[in-house]
PyMOL Python script that loads the backbone (N, CA, C, O; Angstrom):
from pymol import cmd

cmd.read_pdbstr("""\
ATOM      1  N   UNK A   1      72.196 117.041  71.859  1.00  0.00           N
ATOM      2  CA  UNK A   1      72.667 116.306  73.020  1.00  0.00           C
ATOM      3  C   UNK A   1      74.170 116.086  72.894  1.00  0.00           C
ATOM      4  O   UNK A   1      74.650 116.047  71.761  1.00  0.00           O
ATOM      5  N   UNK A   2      74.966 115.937  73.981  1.00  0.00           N
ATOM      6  CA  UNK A   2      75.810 115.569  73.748  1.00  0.00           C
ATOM      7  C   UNK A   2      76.784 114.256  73.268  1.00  0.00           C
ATOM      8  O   UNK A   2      76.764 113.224  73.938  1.00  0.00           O
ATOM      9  N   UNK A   3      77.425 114.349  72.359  1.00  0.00           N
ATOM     10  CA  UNK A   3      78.489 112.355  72.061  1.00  0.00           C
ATOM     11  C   UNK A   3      79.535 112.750  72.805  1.00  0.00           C
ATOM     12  O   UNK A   3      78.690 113.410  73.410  1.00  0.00           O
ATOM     13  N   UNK A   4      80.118 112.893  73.125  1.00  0.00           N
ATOM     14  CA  UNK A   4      81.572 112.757  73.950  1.00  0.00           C
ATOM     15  C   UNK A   4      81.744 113.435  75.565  1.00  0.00           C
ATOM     16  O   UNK A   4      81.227 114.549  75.641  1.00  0.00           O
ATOM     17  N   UNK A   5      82.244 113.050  76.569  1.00  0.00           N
ATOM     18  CA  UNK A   5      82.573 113.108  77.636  1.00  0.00           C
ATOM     19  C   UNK A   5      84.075 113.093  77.452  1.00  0.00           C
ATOM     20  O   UNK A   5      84.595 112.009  77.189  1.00  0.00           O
ATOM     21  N   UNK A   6      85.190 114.682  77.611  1.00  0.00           N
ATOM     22  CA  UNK A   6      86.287 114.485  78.507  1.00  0.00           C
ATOM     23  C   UNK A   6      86.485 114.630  79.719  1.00  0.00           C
ATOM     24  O   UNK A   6      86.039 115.615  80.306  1.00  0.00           O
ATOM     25  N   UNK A   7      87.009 113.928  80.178  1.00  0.00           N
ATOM     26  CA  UNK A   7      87.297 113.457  81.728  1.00  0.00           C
ATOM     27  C   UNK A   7      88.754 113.705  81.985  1.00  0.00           C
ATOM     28  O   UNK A   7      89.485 112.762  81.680  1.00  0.00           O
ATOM     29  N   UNK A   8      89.362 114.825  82.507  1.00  0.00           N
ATOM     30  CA  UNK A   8      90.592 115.186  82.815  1.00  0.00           C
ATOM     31  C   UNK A   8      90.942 114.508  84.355  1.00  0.00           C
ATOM     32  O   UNK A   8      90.399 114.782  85.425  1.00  0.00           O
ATOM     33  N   UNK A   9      91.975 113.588  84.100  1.00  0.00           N
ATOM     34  CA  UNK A   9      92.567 112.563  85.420  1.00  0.00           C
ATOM     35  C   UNK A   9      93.686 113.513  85.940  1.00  0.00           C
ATOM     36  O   UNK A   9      94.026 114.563  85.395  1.00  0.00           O
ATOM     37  N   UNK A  10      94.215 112.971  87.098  1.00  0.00           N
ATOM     38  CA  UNK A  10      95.379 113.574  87.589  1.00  0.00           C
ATOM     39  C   UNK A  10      95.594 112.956  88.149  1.00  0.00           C
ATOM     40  O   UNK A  10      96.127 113.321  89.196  1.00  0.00           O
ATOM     41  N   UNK A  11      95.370 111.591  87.931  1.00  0.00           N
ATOM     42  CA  UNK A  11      96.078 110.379  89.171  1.00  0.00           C
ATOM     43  C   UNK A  11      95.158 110.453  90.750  1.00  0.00           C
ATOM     44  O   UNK A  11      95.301 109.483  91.494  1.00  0.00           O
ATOM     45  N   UNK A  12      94.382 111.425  91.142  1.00  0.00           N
ATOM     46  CA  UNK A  12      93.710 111.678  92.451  1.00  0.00           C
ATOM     47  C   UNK A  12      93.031 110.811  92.331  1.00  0.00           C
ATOM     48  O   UNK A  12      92.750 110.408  91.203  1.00  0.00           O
ATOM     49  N   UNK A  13      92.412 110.079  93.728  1.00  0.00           N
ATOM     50  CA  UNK A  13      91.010 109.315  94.075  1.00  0.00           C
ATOM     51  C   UNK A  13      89.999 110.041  93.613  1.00  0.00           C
ATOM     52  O   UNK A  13      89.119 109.567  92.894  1.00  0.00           O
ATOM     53  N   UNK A  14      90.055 111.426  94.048  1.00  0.00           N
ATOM     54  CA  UNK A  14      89.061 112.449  93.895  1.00  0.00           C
ATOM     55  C   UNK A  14      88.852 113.089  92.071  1.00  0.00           C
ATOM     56  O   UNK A  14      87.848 113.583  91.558  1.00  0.00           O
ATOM     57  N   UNK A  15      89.874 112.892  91.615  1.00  0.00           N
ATOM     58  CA  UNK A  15      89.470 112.732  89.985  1.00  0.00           C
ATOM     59  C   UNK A  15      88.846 111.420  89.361  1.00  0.00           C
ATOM     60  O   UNK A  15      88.083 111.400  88.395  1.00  0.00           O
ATOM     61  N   UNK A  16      89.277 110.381  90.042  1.00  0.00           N
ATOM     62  CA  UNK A  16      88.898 109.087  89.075  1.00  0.00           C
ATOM     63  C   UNK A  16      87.344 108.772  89.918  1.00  0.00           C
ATOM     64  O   UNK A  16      86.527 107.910  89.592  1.00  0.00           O
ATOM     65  N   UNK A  17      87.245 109.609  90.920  1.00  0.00           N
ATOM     66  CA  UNK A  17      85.643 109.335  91.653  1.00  0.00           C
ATOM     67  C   UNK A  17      84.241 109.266  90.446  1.00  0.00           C
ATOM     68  O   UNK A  17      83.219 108.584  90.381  1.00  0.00           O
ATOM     69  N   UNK A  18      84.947 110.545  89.446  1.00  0.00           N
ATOM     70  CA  UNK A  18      83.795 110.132  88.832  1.00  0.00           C
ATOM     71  C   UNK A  18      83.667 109.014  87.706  1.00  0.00           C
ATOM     72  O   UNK A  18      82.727 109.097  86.916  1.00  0.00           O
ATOM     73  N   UNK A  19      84.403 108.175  87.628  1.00  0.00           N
ATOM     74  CA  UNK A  19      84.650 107.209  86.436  1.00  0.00           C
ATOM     75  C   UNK A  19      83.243 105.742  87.131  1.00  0.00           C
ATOM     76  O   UNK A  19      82.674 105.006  86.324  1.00  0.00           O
ATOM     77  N   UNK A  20      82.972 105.652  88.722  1.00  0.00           N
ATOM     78  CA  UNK A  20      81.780 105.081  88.521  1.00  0.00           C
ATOM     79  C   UNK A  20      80.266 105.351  87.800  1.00  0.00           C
ATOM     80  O   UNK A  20      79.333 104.599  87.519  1.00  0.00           O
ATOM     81  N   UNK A  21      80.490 106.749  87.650  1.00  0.00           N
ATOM     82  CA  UNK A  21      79.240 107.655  87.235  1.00  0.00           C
ATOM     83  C   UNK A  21      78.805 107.392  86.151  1.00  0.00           C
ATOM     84  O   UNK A  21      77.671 107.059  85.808  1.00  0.00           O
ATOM     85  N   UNK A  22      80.551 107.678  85.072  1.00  0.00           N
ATOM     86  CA  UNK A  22      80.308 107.097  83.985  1.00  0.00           C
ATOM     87  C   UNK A  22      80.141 105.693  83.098  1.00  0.00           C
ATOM     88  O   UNK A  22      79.816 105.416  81.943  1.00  0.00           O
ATOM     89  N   UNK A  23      80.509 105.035  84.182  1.00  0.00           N
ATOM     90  CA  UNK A  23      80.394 103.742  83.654  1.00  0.00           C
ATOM     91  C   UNK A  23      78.572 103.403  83.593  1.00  0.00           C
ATOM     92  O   UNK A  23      77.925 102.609  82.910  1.00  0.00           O
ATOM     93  N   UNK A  24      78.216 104.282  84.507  1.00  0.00           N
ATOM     94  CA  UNK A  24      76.390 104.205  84.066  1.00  0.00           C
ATOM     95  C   UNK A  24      75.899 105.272  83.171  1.00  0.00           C
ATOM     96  O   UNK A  24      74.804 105.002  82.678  1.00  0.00           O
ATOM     97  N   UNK A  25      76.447 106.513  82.790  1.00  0.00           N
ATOM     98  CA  UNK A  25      75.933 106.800  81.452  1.00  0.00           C
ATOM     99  C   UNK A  25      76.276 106.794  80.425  1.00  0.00           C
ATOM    100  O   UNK A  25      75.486 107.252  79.599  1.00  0.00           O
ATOM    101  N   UNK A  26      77.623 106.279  79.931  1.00  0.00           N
ATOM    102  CA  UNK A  26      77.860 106.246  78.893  1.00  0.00           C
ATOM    103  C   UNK A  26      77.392 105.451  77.945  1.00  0.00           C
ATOM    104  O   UNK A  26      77.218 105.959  76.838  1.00  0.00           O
ATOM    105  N   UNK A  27      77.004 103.700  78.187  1.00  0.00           N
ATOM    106  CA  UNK A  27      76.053 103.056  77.644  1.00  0.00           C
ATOM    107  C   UNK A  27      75.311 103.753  76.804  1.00  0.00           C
ATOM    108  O   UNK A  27      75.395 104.119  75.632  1.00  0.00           O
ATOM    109  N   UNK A  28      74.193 103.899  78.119  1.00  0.00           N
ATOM    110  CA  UNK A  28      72.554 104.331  77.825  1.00  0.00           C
ATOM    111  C   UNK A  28      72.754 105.721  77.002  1.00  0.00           C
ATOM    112  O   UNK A  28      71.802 105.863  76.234  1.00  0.00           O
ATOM    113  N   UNK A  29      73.511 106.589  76.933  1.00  0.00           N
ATOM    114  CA  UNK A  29      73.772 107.706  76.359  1.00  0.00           C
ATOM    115  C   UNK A  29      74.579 107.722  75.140  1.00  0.00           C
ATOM    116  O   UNK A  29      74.706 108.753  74.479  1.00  0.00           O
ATOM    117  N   UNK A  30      74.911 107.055  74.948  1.00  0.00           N
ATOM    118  CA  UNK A  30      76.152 106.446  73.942  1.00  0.00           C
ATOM    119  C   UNK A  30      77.419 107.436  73.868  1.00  0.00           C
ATOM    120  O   UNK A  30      77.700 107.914  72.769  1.00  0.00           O
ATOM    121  N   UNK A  31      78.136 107.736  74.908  1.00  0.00           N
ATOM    122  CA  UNK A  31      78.838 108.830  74.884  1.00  0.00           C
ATOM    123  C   UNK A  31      80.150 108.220  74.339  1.00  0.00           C
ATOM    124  O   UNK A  31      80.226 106.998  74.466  1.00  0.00           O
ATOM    125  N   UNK A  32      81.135 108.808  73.792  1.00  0.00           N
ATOM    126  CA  UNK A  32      82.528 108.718  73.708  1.00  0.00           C
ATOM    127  C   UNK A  32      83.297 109.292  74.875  1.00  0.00           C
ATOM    128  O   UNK A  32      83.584 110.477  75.048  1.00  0.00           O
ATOM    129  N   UNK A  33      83.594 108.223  75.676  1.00  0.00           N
ATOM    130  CA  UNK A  33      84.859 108.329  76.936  1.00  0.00           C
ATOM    131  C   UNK A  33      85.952 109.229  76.205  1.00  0.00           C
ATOM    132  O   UNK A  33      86.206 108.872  75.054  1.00  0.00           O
ATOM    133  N   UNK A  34      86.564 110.219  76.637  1.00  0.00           N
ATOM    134  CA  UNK A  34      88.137 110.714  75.935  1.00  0.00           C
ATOM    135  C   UNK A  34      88.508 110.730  77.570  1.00  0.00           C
ATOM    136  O   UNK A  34      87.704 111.229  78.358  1.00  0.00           O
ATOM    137  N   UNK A  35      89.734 110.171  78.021  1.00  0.00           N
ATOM    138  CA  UNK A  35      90.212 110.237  79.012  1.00  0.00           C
ATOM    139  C   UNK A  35      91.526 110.763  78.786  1.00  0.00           C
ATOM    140  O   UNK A  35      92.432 110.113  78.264  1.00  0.00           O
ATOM    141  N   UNK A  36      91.643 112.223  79.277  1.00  0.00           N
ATOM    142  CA  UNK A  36      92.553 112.695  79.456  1.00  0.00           C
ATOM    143  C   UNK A  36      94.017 113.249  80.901  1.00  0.00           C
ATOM    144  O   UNK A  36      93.730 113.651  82.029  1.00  0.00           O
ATOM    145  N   UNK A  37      95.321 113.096  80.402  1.00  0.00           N
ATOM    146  CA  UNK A  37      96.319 113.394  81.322  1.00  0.00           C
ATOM    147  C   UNK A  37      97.271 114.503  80.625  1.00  0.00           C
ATOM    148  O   UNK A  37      98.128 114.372  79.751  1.00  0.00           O
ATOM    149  N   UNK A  38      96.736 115.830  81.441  1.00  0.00           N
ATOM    150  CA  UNK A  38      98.030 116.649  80.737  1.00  0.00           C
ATOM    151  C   UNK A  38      99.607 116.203  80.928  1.00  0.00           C
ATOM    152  O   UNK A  38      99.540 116.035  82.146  1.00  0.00           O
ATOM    153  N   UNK A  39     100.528 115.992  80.712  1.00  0.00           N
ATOM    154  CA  UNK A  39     101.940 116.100  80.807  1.00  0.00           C
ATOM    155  C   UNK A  39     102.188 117.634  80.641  1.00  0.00           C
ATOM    156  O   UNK A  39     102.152 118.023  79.473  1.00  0.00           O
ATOM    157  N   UNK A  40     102.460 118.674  81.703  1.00  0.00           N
ATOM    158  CA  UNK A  40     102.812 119.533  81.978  1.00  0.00           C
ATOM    159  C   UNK A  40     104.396 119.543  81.810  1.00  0.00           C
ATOM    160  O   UNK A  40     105.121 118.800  82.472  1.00  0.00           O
ATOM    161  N   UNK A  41     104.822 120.365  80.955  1.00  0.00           N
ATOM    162  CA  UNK A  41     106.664 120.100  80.567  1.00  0.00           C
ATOM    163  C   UNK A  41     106.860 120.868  81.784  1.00  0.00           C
ATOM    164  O   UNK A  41     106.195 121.779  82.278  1.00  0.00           O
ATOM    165  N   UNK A  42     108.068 120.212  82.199  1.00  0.00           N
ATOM    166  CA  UNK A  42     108.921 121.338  83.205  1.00  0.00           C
ATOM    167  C   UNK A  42     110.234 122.097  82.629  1.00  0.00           C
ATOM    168  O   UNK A  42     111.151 121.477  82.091  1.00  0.00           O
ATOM    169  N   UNK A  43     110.225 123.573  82.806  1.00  0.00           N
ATOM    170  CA  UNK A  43     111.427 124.093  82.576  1.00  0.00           C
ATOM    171  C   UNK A  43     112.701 123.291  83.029  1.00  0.00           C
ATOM    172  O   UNK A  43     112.751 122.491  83.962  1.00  0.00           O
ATOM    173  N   UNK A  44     113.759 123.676  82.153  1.00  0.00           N
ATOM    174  CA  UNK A  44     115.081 122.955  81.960  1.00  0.00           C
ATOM    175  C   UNK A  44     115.773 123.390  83.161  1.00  0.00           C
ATOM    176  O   UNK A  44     115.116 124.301  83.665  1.00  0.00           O
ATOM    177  N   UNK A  45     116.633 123.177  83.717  1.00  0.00           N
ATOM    178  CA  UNK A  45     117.519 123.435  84.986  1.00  0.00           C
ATOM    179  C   UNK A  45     118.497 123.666  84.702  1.00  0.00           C
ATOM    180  O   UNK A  45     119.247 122.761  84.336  1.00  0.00           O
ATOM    181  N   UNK A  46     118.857 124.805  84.741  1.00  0.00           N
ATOM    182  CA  UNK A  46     120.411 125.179  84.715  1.00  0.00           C
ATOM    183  C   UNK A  46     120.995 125.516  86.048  1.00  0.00           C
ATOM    184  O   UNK A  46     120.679 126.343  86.904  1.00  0.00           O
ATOM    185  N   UNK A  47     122.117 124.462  85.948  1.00  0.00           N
ATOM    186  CA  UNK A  47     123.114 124.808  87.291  1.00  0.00           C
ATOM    187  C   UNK A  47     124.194 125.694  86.903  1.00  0.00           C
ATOM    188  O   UNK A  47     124.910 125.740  85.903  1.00  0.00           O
ATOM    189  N   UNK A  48     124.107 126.495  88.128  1.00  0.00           N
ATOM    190  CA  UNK A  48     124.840 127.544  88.138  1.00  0.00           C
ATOM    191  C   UNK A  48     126.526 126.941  87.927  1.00  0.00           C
ATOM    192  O   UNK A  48     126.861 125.800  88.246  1.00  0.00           O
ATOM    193  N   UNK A  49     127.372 127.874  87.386  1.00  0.00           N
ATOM    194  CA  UNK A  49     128.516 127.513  87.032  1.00  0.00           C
ATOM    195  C   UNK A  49     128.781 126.940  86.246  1.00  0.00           C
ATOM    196  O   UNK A  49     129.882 127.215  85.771  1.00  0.00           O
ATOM    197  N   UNK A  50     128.073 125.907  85.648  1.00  0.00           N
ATOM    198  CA  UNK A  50     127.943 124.803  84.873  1.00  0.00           C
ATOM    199  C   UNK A  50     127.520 124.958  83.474  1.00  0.00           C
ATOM    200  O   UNK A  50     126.517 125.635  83.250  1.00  0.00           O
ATOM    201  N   UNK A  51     128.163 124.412  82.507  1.00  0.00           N
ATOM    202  CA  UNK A  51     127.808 124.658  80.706  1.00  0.00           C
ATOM    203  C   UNK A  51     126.607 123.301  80.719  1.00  0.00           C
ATOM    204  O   UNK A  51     126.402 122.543  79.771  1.00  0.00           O
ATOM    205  N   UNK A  52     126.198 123.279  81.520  1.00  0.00           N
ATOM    206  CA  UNK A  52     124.967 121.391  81.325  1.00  0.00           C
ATOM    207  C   UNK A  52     123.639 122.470  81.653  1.00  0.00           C
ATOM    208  O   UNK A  52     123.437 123.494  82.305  1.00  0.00           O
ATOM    209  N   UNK A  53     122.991 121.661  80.876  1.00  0.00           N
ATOM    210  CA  UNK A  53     121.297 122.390  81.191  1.00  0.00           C
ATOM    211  C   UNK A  53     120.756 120.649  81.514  1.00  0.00           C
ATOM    212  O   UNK A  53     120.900 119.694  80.751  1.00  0.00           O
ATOM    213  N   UNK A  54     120.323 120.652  82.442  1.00  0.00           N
ATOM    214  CA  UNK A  54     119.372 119.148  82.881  1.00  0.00           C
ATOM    215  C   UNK A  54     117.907 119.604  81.951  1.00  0.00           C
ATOM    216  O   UNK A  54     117.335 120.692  81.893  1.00  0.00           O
ATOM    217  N   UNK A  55     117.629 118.445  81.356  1.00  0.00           N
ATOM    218  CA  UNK A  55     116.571 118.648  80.395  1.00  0.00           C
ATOM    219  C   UNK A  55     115.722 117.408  81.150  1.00  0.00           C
ATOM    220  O   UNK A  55     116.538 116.799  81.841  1.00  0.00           O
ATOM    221  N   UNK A  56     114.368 116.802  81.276  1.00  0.00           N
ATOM    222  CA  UNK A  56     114.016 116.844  81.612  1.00  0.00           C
ATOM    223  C   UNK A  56     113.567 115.456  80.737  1.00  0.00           C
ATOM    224  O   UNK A  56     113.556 115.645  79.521  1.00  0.00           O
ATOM    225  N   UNK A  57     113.183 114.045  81.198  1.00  0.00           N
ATOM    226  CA  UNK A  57     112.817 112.814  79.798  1.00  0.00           C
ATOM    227  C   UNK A  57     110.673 113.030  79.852  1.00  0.00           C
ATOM    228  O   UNK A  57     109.753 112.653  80.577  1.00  0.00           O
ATOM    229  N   UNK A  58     110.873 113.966  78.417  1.00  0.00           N
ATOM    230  CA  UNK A  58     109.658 114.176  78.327  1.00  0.00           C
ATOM    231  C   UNK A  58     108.545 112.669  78.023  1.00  0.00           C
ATOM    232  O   UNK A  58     107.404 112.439  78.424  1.00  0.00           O
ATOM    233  N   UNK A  59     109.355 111.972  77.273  1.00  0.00           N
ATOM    234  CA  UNK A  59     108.993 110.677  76.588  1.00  0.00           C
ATOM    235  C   UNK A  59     108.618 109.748  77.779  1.00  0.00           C
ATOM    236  O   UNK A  59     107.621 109.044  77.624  1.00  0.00           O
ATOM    237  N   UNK A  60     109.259 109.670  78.875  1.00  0.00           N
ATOM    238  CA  UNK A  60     109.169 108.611  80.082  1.00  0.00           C
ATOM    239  C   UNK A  60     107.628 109.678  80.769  1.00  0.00           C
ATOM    240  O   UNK A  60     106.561 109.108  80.997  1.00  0.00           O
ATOM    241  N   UNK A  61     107.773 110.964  80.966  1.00  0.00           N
ATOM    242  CA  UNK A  61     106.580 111.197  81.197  1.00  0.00           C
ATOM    243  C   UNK A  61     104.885 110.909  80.626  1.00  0.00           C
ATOM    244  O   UNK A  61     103.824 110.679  81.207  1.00  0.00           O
ATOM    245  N   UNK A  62     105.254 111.045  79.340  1.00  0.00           N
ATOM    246  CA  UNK A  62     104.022 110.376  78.365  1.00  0.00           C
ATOM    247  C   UNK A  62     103.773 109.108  79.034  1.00  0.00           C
ATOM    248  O   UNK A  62     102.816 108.780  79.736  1.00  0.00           O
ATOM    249  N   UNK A  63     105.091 108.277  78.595  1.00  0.00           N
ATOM    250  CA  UNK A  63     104.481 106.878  78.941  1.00  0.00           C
ATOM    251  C   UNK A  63     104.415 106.620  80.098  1.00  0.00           C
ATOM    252  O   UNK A  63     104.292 105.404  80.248  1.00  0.00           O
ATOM    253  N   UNK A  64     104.436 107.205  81.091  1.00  0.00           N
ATOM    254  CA  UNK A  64     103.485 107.215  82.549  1.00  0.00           C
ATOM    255  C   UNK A  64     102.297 107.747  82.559  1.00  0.00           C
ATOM    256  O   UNK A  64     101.486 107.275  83.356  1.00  0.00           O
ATOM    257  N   UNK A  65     101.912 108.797  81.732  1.00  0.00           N
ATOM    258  CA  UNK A  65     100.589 108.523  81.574  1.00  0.00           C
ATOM    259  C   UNK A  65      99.532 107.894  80.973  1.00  0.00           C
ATOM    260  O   UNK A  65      98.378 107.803  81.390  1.00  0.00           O
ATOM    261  N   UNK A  66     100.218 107.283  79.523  1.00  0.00           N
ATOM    262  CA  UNK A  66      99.973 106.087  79.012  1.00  0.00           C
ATOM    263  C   UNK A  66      99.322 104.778  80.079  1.00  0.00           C
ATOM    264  O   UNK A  66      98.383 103.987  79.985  1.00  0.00           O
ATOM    265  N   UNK A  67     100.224 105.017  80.947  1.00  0.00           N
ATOM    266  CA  UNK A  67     100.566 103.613  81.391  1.00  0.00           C
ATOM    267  C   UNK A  67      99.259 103.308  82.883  1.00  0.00           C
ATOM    268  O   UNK A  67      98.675 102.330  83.349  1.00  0.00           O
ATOM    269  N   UNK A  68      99.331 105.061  83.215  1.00  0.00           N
ATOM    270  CA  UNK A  68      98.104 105.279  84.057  1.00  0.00           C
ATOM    271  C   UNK A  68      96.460 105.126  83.368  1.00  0.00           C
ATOM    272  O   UNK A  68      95.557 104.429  83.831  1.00  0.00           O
ATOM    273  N   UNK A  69      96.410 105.870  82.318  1.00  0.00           N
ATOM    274  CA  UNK A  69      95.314 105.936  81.444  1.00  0.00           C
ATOM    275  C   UNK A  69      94.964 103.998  81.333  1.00  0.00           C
ATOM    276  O   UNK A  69      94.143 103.496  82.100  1.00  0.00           O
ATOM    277  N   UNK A  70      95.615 103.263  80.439  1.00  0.00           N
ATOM    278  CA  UNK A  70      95.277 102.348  80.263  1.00  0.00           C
ATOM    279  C   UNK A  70      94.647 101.269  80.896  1.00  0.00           C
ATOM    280  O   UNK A  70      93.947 100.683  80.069  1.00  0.00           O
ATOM    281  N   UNK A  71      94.584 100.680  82.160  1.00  0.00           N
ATOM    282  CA  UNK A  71      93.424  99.957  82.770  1.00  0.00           C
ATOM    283  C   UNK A  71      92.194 100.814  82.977  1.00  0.00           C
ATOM    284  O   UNK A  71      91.099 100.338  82.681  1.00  0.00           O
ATOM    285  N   UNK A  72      92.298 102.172  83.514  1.00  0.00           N
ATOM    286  CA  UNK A  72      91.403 102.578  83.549  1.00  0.00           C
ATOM    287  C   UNK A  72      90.160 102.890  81.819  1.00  0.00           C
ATOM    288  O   UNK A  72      88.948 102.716  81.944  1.00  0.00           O
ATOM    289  N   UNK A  73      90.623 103.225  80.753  1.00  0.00           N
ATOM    290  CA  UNK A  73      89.968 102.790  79.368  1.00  0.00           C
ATOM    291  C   UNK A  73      89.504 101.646  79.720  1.00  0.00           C
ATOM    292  O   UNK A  73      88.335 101.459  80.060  1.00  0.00           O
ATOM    293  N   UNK A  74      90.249 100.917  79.674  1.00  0.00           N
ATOM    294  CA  UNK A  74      89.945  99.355  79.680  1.00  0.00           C
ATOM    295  C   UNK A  74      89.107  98.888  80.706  1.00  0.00           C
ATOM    296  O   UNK A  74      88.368  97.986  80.312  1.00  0.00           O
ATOM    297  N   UNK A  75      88.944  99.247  82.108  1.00  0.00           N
ATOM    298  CA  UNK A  75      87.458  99.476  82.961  1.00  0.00           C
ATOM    299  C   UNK A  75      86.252  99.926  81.872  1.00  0.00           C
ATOM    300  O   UNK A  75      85.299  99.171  81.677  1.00  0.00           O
ATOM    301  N   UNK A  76      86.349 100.933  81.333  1.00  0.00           N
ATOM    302  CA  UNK A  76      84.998 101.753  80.698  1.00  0.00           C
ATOM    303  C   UNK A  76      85.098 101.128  79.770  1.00  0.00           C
ATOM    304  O   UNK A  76      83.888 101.035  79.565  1.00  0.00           O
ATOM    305  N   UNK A  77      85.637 100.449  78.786  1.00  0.00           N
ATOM    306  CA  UNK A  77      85.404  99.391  77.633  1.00  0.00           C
ATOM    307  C   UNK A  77      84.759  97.726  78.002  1.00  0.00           C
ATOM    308  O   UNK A  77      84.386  96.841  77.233  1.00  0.00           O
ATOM    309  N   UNK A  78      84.796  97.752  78.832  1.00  0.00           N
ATOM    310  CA  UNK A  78      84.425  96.543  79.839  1.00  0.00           C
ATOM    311  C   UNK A  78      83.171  96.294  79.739  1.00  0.00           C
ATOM    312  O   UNK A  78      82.663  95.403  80.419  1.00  0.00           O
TER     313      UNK A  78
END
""", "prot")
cmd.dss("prot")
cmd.show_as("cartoon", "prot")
cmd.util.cbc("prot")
cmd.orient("prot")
């Protein structure tokens, strides 16, 4: 049988739809929630003419998904 459930979010209504589902089997099933958010890097930007490459704050992206992830855990730990 299975222990763990990942659940890939993307911020959609239509992704987090199924998080009522699980809040009824994970109990009775004893599953491990892993709630996941890719951070997709974006290529660097180089402007033309220009010796600057715009890089991109990978770190502020994490912690937006951090920051999304966390009440929702904290629903399914509930």
């Amino acid at each position: 049988m299975y222990r763990r459930a990942v659940v890939p979010l993307d911020g959609s209504p239509v992704a987090e739809a199924i998080i009522p589902f699980l809040l009824e089997i994970a109990g009775p099933l004893d599953l491990e929630v892993v709630l996941l958010r890719v951070v997709q890097p974006q290529p660097p930007q180089v402007i033309e003419g220009s010796r600057h490459v715009v890089v991109e704050d990978v770190e502020a992206r994490r912690i937006d998904a951090e920051e999304y992830l966390a009440p929702l855990a904290a629903e399914l730990r509930a």
